[in-house]
KOLKOL-429733 format. One record per residue: x, z, y of N, C-alpha, C, O in turn; residue in three letters. Coordinates in steps of 0.05 Angstrom, whole numbers, plus 32768, in hexadecimal, padded with zeros to 4 digits. Atoms other than C-alpha are relative to their C-alpha. Layout:
# KOLKOL-429733
XZYXZYXZYXZYala
...
END
This chain:
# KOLKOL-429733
7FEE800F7FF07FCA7E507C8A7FF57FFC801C7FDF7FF1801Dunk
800A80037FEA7FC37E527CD8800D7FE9800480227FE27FFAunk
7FF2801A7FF27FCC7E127CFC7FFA800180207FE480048029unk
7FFA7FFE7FEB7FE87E117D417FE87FEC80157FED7FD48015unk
801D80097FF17FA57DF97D6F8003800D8019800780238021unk
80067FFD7FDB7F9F7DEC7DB87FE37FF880077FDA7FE37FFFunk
8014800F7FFA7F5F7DE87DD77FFF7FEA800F800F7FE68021unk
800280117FE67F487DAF7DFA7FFE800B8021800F80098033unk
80087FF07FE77F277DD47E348005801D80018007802C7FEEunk
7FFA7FD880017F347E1F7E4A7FE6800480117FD57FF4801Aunk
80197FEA7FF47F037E4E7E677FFE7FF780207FE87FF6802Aunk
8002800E7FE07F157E317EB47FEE7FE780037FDD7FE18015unk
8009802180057F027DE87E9A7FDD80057FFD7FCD7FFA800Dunk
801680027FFC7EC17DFC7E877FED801980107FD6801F8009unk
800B7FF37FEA7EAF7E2C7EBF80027FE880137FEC7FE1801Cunk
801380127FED7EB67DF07EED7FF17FE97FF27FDF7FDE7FFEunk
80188013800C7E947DC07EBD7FE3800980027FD07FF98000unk
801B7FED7FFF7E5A7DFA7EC67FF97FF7801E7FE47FEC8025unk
800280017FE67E6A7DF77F117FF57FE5800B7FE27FE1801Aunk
801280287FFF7E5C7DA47F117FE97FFF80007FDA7FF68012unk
8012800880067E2C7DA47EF07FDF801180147FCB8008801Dunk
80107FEB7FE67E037DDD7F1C7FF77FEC800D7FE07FE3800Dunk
7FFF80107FE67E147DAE7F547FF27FEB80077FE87FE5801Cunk
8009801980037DFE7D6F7F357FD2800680037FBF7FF9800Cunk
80237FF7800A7DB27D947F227FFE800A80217FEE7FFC802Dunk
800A7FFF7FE37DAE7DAC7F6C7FFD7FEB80127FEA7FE78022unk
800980227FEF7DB77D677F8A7FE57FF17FEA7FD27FE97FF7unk
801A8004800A7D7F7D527F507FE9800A800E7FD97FFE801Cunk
801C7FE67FF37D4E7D887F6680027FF3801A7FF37FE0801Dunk
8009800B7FE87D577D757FAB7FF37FE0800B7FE47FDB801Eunk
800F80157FFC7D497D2E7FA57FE17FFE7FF07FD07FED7FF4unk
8016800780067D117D377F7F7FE9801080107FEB801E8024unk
80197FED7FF17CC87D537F8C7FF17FEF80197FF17FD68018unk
800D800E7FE77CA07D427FD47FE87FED7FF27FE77FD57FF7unk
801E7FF9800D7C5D7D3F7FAD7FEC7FF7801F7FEA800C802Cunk
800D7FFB7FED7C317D2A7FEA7FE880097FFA7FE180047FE3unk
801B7FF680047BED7D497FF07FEA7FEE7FFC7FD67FF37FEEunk
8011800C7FFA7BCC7D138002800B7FDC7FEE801A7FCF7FFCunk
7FF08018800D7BE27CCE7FD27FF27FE8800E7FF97FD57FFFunk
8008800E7FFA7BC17CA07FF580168002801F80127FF28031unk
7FEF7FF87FE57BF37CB3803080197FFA7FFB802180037FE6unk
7FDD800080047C417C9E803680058004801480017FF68028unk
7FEC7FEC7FF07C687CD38058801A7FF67FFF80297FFF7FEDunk
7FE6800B7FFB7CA57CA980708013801E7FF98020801D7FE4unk
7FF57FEB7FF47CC37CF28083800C80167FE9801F80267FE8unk
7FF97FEE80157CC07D11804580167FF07FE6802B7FF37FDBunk
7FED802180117CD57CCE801980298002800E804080068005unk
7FD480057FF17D1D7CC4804E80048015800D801180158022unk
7FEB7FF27FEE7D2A7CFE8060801980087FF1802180017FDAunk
7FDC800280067D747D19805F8005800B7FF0801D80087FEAunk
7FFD7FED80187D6E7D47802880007FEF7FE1800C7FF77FCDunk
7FFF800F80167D5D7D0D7FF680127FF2800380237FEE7FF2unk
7FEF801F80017D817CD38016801B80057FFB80297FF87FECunk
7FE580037FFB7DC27CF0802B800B80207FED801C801E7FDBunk
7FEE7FED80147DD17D3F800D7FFB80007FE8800E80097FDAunk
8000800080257DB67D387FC580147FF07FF4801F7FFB7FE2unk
7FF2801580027DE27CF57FBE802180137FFC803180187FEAunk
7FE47FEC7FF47E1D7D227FDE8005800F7FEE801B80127FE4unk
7FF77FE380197E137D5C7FAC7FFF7FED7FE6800C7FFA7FD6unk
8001800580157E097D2E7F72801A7FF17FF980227FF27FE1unk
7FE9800E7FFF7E497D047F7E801980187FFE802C80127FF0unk
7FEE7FE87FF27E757D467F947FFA800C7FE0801080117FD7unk
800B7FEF80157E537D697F4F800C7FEC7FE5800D7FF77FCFunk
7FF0801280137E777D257F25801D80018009802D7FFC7FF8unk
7FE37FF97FFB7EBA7D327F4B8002801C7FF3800D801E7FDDunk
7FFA7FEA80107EB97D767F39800080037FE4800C80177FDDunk
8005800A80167EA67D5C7EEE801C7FF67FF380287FFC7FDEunk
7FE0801380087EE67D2E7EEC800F80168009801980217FF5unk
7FE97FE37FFE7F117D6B7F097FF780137FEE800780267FEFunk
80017FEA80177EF97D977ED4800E7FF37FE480207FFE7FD8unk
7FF3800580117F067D697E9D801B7FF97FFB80257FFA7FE5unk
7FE98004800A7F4E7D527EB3800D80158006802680128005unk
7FEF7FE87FFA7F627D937EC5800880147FEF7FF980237FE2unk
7FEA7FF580217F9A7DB27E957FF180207FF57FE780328003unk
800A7FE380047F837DEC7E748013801B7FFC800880317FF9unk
END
């Protein structure tokens, strides 16, 4: 006996749930790291710069919109 079955998600849904999530791990990676050589030393420069403060933030927020548009988007 077959029974008539819809998926939840289609093949689009989780190509951008792939695409999010990419997005989300590239804003990770960029905020992390900046290892200084010297620990006894605080490198303002490396700590605030714009790559941690302002685009990782950017891609990690932008990488949860794309998250919510994958899941409500019809299949």
């Amino acid at each position: 006996m077959e029974k008539n079955r819809s998926e939840l998600f289609g093949k689009s849904n989780f190509l951008w749930m792939g695409i999010g999530i990419a997005i989300i791990l590239i804003g990770f990676l960029l905020m992390a790291g900046g290892k200084s050589t010297d620990p006894n030393v605080f490198s303002e420069n490396e700590v605030y710069s714009f790559q941690r403060i302002t685009l990782a933030p950017i891609l990690i927020i932008t990488g949860l919109i794309v998250e919510v548009y994958a899941i409500m988007k019809k299949a």
